[in-house]
Backbone as CSV, one residue per row, in Angstrom:
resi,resn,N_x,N_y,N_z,CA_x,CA_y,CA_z,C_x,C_y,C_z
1,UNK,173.636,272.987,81.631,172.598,273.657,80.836,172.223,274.976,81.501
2,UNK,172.231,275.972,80.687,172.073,277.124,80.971,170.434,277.652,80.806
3,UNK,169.455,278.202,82.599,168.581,277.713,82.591,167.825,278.716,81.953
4,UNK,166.634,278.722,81.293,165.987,279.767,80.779,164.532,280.213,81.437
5,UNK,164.391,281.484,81.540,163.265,282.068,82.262,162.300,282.348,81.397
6,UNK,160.929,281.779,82.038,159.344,282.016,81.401,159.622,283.281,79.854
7,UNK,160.164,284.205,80.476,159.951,285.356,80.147,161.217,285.437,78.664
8,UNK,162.093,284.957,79.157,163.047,285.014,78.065,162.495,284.008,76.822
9,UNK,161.807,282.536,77.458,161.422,281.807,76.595,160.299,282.276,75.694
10,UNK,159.182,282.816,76.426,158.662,283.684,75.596,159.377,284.656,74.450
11,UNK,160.106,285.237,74.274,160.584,285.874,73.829,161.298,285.840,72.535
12,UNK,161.839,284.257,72.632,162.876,283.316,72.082,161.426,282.848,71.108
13,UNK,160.674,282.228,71.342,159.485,281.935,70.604,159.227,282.482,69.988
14,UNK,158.582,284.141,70.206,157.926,285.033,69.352,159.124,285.057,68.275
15,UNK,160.324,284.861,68.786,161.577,285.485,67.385,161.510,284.566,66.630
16,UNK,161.341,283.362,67.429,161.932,281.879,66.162,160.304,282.129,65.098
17,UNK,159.016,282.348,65.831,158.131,282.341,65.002,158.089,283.070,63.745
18,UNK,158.126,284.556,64.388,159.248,285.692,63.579,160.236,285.568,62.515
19,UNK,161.197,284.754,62.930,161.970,284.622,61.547,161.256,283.132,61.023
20,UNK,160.775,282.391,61.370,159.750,281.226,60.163,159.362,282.481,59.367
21,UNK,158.057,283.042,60.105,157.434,283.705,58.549,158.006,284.312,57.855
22,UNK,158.894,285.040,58.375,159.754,285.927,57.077,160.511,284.929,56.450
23,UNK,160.595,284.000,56.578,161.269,282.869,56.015,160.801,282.452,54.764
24,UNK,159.136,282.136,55.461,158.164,281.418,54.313,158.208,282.803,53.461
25,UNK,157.876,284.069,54.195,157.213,284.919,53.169,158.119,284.988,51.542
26,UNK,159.375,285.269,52.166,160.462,285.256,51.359,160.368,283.911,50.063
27,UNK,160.156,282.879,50.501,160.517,281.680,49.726,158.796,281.801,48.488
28,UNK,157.833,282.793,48.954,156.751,282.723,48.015,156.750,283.910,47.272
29,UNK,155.872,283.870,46.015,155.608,284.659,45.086,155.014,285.954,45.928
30,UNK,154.072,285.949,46.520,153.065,286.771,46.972,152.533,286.783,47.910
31,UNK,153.548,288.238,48.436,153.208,288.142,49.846,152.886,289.737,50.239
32,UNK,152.729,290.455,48.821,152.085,291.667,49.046,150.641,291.698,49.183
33,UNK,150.115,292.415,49.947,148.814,292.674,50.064,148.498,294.008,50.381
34,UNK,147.829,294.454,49.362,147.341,295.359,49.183,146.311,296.106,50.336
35,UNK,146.539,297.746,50.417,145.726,298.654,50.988,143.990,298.379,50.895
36,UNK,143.114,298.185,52.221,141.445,297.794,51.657,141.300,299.551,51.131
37,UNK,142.392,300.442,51.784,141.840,301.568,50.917,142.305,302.110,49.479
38,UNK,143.192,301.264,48.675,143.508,301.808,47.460,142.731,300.896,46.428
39,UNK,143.215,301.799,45.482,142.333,301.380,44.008,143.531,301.816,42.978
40,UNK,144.325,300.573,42.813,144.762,300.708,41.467,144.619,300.553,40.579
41,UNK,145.468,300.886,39.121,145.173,301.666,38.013,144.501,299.753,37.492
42,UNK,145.337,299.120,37.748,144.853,297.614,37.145,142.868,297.329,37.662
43,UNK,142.817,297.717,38.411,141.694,297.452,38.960,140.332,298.364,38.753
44,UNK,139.571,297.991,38.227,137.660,298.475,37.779,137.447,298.027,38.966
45,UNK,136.834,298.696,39.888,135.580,297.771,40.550,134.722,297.878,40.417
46,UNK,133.500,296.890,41.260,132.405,296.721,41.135,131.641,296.747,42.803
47,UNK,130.556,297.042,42.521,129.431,297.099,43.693,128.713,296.055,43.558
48,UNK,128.297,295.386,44.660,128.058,293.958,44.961,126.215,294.263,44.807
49,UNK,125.781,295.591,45.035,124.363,295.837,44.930,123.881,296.540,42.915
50,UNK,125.266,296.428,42.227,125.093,296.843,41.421,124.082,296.201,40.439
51,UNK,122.857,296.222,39.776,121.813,295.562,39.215,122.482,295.294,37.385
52,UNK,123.903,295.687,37.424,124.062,294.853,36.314,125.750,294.766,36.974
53,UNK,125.903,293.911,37.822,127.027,293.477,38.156,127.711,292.468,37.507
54,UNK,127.490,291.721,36.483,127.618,290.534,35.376,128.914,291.268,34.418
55,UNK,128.296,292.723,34.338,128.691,293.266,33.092,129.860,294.047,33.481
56,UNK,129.617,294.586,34.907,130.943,294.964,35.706,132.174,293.694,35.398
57,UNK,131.575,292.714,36.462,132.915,291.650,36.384,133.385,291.561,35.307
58,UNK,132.699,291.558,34.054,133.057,291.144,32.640,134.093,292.213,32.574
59,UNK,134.045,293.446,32.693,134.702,294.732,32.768,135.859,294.674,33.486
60,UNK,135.807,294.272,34.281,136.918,293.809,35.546,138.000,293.275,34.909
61,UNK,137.331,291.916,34.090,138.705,290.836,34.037,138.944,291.533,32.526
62,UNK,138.296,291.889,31.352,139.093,292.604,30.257,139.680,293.745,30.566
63,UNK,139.486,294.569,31.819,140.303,295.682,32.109,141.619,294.909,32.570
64,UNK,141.773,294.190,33.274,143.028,293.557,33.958,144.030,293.354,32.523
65,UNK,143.497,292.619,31.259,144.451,291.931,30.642,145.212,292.434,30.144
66,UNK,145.449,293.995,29.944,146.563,294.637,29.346,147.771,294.817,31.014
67,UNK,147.706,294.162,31.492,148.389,294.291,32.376,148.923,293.211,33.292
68,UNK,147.908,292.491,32.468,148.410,291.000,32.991,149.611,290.744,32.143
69,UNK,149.957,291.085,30.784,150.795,291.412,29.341,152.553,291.752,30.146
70,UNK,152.247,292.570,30.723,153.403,292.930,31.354,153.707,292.260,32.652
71,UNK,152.492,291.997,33.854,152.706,290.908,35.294,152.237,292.398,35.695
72,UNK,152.148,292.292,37.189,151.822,293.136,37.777,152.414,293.269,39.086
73,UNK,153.465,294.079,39.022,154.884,293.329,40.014,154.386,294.054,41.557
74,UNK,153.102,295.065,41.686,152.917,295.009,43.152,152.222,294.222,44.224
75,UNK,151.517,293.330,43.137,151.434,291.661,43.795,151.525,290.643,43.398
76,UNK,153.141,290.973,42.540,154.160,289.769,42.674,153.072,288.752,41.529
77,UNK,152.211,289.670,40.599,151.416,288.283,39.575,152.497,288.593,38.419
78,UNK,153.060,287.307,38.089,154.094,287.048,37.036,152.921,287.366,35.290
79,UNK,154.293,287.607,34.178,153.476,288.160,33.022,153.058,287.054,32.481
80,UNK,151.579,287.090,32.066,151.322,286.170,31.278,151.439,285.476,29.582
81,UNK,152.591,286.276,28.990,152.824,286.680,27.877,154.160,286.322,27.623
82,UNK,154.890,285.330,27.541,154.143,284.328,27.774,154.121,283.674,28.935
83,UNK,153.138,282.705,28.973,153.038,281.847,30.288,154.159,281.002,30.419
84,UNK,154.179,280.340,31.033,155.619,279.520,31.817,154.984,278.888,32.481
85,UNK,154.702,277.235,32.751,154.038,276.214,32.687,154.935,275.287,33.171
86,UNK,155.627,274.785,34.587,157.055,274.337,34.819,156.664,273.107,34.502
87,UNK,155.187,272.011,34.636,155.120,270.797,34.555,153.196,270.695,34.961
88,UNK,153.204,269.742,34.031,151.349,269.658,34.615,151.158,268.553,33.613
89,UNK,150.456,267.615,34.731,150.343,266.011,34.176,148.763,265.967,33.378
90,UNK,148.117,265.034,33.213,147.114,264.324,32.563,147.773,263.205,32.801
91,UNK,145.730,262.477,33.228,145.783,260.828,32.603,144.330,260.686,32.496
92,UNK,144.100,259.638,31.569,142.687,259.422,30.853,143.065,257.703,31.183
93,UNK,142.177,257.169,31.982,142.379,255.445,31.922,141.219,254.935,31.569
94,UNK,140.324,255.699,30.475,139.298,254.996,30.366,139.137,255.073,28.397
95,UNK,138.560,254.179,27.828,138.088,254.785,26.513,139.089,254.361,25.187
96,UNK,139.648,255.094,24.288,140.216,254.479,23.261,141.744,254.720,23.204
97,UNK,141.678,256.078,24.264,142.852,256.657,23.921,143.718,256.825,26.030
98,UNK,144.183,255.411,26.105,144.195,255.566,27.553,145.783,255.999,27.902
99,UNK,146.011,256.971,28.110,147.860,257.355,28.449,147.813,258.405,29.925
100,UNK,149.214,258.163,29.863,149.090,258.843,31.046,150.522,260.099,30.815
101,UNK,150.090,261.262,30.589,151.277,262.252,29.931,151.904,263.423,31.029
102,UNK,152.805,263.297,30.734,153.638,264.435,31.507,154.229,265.351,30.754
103,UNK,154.168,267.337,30.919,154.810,267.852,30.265,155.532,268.682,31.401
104,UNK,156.004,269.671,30.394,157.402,270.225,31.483,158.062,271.470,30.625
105,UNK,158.074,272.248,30.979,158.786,273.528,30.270,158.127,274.088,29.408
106,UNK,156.711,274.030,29.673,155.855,274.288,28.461,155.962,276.236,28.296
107,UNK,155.939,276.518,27.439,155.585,277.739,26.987,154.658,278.575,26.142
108,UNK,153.452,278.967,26.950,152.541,279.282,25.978,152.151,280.929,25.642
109,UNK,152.117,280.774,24.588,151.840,282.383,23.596,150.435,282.217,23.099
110,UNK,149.640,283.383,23.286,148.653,283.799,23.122,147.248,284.030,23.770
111,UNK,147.799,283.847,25.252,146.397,283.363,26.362,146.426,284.706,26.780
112,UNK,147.661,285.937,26.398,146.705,287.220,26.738,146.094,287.841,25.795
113,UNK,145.782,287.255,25.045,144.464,287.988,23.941,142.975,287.284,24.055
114,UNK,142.939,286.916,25.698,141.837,286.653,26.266,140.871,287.556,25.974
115,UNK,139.252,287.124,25.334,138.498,288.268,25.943,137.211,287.911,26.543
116,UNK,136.909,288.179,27.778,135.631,287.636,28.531,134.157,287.960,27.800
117,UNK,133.839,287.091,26.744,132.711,287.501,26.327,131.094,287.396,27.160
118,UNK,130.929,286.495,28.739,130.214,286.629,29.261,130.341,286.405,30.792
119,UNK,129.584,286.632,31.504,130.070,286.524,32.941,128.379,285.946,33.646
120,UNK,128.144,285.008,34.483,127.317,284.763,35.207,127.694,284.583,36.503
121,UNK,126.771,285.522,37.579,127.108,284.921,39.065,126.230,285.028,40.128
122,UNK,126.534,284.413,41.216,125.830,284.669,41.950,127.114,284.660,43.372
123,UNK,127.350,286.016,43.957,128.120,286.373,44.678,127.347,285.854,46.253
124,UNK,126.482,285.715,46.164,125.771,284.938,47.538,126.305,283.520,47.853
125,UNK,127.050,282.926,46.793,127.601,281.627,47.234,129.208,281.892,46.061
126,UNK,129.621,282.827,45.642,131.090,282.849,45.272,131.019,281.866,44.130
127,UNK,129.883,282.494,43.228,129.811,281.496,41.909,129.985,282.430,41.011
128,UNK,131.075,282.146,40.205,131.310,282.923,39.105,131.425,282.332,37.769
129,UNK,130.595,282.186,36.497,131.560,281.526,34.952,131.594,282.544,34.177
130,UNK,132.941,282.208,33.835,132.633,283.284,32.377,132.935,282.289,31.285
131,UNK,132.285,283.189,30.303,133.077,282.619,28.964,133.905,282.969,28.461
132,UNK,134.962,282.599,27.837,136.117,282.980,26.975,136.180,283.332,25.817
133,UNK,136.736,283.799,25.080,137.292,283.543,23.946,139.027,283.714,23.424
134,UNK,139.684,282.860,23.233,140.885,283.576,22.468,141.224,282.592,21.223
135,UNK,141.568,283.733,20.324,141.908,283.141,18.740,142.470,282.676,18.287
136,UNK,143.919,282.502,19.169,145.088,281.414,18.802,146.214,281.107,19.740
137,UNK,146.273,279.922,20.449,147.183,279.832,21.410,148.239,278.891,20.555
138,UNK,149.373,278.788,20.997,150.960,278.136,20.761,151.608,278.066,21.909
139,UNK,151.743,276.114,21.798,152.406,275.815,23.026,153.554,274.889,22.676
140,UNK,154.874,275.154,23.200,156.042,273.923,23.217,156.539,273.798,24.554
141,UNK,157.645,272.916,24.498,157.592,272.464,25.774,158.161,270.953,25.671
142,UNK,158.472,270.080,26.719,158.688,268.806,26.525,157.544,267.861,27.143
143,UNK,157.675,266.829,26.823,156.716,265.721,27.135,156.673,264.247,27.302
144,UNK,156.158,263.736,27.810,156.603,262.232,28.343,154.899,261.486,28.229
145,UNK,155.162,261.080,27.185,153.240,259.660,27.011,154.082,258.578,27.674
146,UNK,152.973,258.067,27.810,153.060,256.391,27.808,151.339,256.088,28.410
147,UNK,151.206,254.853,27.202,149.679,254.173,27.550,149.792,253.706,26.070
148,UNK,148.260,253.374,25.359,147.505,252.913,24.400,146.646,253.944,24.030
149,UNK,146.944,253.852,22.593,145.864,254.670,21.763,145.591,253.632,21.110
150,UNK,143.774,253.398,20.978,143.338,252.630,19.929,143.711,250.992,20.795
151,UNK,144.497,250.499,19.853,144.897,249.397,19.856,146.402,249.112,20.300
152,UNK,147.165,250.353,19.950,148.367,249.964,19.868,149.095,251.038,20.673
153,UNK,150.499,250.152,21.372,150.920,251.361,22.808,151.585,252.177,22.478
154,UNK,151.967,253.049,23.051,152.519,254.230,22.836,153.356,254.764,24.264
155,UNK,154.509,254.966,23.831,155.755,255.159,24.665,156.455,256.451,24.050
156,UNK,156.060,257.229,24.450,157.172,258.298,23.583,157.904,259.564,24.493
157,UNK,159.233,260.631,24.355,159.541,261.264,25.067,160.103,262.324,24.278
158,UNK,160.124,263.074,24.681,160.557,264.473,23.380,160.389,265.694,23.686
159,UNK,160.283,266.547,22.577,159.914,267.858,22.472,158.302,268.191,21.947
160,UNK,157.578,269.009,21.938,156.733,269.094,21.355,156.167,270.439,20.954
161,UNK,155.629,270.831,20.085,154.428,271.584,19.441,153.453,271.613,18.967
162,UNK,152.413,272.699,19.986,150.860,272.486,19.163,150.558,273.792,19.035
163,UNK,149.308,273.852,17.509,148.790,274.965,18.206,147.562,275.175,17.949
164,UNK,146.698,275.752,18.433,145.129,275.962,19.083,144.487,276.970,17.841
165,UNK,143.425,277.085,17.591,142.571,278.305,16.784,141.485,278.505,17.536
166,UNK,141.148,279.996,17.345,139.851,279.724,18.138,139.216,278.996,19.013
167,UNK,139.529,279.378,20.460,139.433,278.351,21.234,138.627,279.697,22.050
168,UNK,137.370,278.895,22.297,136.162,278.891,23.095,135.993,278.335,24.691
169,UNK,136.047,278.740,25.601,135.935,278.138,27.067,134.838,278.539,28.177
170,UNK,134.236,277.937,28.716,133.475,277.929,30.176,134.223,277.933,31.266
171,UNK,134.719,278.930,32.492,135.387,278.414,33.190,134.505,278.769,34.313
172,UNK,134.109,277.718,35.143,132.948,277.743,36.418,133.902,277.744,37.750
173,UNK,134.045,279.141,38.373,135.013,279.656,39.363,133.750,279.146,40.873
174,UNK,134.701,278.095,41.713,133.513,277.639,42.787,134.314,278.842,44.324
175,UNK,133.925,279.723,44.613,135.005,280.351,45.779,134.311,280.694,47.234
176,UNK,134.893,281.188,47.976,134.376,281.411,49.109,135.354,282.930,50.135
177,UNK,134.636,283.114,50.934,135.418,284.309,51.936,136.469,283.266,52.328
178,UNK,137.378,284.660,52.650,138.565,283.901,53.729,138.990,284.980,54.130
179,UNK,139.630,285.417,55.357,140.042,286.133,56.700,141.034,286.264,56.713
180,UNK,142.072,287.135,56.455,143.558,287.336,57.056,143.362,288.550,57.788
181,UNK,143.947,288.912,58.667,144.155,289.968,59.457,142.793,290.722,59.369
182,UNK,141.670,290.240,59.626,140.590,291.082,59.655,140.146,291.729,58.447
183,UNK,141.117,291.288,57.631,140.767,291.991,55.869,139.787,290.627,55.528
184,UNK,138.691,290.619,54.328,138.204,289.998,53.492,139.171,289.788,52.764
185,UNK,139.094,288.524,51.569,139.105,288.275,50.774,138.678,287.368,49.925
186,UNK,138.529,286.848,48.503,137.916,286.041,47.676,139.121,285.028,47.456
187,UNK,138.831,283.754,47.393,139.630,282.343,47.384,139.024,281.611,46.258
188,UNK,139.471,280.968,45.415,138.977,279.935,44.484,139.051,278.976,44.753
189,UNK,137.989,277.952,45.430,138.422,276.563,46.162,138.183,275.765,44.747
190,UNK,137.837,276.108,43.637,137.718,275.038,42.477,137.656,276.366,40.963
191,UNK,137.957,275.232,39.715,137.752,275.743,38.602,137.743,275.058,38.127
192,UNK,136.102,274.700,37.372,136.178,274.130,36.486,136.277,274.624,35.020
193,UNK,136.819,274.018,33.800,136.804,274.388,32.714,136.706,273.412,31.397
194,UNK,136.025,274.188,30.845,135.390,273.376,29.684,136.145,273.802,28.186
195,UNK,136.380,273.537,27.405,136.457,274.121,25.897,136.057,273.315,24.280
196,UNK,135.845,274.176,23.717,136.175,273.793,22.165,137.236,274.422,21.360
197,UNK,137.543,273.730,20.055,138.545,274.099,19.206,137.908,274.159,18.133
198,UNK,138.328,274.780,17.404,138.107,274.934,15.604,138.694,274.491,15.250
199,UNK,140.345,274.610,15.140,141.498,273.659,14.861,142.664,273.578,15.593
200,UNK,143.125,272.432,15.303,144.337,272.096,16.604,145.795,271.737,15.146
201,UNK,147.025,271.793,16.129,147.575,271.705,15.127,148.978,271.059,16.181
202,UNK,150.197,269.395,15.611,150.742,268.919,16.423,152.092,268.928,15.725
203,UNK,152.966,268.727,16.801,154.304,268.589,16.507,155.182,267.589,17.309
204,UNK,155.766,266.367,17.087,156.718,266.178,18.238,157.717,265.653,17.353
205,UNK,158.670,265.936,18.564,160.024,265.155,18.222,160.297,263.980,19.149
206,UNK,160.283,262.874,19.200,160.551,261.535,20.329,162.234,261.814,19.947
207,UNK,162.636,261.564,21.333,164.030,261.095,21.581,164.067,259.532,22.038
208,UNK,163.148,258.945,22.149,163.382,257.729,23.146,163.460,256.885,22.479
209,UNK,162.835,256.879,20.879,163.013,255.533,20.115,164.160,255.380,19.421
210,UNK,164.777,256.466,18.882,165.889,256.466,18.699,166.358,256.595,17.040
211,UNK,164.922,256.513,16.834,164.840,257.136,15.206,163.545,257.840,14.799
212,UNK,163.577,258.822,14.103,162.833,259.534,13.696,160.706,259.224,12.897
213,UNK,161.498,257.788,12.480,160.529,256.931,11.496,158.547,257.258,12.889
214,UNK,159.261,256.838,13.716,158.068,256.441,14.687,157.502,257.766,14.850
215,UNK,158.406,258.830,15.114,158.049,260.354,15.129,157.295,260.629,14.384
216,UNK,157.395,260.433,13.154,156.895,260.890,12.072,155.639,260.079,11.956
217,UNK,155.886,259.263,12.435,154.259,258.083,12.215,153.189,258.933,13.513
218,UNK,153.796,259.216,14.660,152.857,259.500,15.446,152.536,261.199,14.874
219,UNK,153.192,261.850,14.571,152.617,263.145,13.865,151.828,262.777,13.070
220,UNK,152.004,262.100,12.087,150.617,261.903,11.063,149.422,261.407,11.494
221,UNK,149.558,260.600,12.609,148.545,260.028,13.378,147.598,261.384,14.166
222,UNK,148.748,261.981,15.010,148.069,263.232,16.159,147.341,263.895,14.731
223,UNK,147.906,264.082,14.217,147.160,265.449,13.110,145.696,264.998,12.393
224,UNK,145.772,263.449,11.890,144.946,263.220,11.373,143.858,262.234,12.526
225,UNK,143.890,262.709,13.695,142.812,262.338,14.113,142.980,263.367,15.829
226,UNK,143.398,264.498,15.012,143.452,265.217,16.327,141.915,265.731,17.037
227,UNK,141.189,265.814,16.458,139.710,266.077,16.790,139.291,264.298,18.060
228,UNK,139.129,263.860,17.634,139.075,262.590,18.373,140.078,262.800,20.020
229,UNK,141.154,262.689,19.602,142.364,262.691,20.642,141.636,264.162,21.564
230,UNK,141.782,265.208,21.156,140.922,266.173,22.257,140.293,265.871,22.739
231,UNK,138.858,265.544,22.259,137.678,264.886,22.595,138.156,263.887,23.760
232,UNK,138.793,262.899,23.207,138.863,261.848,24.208,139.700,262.185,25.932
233,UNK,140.722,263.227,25.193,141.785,263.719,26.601,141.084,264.846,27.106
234,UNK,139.767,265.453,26.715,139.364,266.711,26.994,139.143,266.840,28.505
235,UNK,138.763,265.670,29.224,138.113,265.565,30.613,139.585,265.877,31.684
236,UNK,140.665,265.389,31.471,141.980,265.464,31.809,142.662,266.799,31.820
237,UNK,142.584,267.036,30.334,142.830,268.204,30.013,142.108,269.501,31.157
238,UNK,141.293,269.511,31.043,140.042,270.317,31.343,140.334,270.465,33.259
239,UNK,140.933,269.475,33.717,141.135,269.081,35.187,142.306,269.797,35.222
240,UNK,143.463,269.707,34.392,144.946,270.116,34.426,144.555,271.763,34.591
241,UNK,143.767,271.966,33.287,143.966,273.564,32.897,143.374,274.162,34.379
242,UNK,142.307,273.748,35.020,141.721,274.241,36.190,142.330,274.315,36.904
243,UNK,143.180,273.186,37.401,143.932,273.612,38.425,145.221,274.238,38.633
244,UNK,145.439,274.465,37.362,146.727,275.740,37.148,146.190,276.566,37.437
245,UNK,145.127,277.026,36.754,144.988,278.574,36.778,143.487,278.985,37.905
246,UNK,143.327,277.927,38.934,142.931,278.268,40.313,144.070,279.198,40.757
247,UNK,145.395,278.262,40.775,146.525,278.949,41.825,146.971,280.062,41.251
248,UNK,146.326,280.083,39.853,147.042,281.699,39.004,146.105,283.146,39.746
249,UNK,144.569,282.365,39.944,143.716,283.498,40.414,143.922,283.652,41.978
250,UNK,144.539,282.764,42.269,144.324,282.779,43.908,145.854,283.844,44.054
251,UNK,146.659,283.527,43.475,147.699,284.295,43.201,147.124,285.610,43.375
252,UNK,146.346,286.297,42.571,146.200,287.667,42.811,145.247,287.614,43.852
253,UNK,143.823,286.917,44.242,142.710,286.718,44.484,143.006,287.477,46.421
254,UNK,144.237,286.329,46.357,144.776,286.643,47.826,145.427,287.881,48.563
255,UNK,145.624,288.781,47.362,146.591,289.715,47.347,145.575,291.196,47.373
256,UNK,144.252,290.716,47.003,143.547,292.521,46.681,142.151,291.602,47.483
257,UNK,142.138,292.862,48.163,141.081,292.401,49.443,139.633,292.770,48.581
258,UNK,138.607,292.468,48.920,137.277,291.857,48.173,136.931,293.405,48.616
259,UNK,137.475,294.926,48.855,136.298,295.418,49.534,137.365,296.765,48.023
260,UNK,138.516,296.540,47.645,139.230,296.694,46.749,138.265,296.870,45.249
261,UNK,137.999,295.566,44.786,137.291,295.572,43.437,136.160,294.725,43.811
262,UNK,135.614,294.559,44.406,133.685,294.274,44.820,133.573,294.889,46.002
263,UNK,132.882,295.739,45.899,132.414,296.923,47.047,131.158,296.465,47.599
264,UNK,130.789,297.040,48.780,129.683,297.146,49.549,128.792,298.363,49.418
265,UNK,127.344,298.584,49.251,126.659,299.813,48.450,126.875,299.459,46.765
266,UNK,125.739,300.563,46.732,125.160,300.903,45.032,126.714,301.360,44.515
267,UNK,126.560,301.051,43.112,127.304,301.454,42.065,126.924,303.318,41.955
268,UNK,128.052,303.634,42.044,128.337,305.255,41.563,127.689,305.184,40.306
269,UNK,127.306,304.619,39.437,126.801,304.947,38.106,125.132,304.860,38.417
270,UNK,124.824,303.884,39.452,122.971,303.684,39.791,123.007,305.295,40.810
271,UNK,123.766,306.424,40.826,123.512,306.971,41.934,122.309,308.444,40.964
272,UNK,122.015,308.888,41.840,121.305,310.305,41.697,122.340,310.874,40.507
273,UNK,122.131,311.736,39.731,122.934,312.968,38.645,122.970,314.020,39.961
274,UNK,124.392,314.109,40.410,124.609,315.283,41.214,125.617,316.470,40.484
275,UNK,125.640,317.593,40.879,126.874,318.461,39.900,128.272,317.581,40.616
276,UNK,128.009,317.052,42.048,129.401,316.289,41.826,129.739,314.742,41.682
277,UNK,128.975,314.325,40.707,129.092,313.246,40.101,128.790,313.158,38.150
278,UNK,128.625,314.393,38.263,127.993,314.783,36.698,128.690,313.971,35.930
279,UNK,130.066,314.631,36.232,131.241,315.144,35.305,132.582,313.625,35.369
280,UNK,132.063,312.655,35.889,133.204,311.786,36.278,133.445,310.659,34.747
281,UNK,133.024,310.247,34.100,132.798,309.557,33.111,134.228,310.011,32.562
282,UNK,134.556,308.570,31.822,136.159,308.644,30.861,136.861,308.881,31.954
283,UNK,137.244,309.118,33.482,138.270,309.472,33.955,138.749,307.913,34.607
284,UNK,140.300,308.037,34.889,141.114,307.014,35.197,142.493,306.518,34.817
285,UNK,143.196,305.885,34.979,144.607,305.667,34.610,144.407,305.024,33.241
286,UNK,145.399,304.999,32.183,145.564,304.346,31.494,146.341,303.197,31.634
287,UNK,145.752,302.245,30.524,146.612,300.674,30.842,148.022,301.360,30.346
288,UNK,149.395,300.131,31.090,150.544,300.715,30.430,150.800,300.306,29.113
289,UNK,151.756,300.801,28.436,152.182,300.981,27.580,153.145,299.678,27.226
């Protein structure tokens, strides 16, 4: 054995550590992080002393969504237009409608015609909700039930389609600081989310029974008591959707440092009328094209 010195071993360490992270960095989405001194075109900010800071954030996240449309490839946030959904479970074991569902390849159209109709917070403890609105989502994808609805079980495996109207949401963002390299940033340790529907609308195809007859029985069923079936899977539901789209915000959340788009000091708009602040209004990048 060929013997190795303090100094070389040191050395040998720092590299093997060295190539791990570039290892990990490589194998993740997002591993850009942004300048605490730039301000890009995607980004409004806001001042943390601003006395209508509600209306900022609100500003914030409808400025983002024309750009969420396309992804935003300098920190690696994929387009949301559509979404791409590789797998995300539910189970409900309590009540009328007890299953336990798996989907997979889901694809959904219409979640960027998001628009934040309200924002409440309190940035002293990293509490943020807004409300939602968007007017029509469409989702397919495959899927795997199995449990009891009602009375009677249900085993099914297939393809599926639904689609959403007017859909209304609460989403209660729980977050906190976190530290990389001496930079700030904002983390989402929870999301909760709530919604309603106006109308829902179902589709499946079962492969597993092996004829169509049962397909067709459970479509007439989902459709004509799809109000119920939400209701009952809503708590599940509501758990799934949160914790996707924690890791969707943390995705960017991690990537643009808190001093980026929530500043420290008054809002430039609460300031004095100076001749060099007169004149700034309407200026800024346009969303792309």
């Amino acid at each position: 054995m060929i013997p190795i010195s303090p100094s070389r071993f040191s050395s040998l360490r720092h590299g093997l550590f060295l190539c791990v992270g570039l290892s990990f960095c490589a194998t993740l989405t997002s591993c850009t992080i942004l300048s605490v001194n730039s301000t890009p075109e995607y980004v409004h900010p806001c001042h943390k002393a601003d006395p209508n800071i509600n209306s900022c954030i609100k500003e914030t996240f409808n400025h983002l969504r024309p750009y969420l449309i396309s992804g935003i490839q300098e920190i690696k946030v994929p387009s949301i237009e559509p979404m791409i959904i590789q797998r995300m479970a539910m189970e409900n074991g309590h009540g009328p409608v007890r299953v336990r569902a798996f989907f997979n390849n889901m694809t959904i159209l219409g979640a960027s015609n998001y628009t934040v109709l309200s924002v409440k917070s309190d940035l002293t403890k990293w509490r943020i909700d807004f409300g939602l609105f968007i007017p029509y989502i469409e989702v397919t994808g495959n899927y795997d039930v199995n449990g009891n609805v009602l009375l009677f079980p249900v085993r099914s495996r297939g393809e599926f389609w639904a689609a959403f109207s007017n859909v209304t949401a609460l989403a209660k963002l729980y977050g906190q600081e976190v530290y990389k390299e001496n930079v700030t940033f904002m983390k989402t340790d929870r999301l909760g989310v709530n919604f309603k529907l106006s109308k829902s609308n179902f589709r499946i195809k079962d492969f597993l029974n092996g004829n169509n007859v049962i397909g067709e029985a459970m479509n007439l069923f989902l459709n004509q008591n799809a109000k119920e079936i939400i209701e009952e899977m809503k708590p599940a539901a509501s758990q799934a959707i949160g914790k996707h789209f924690k890791n969707f915000l943390n995705s960017a959340f991690l990537q643009i440092p808190l001093a980026v788009w929530l500043k420290d000091g008054p809002s430039p708009s609460s300031a004095p009328l100076t001749p060099s602040n007169a004149n700034t209004s309407g200026s800024g990048a346009s969303p792309p094209k």
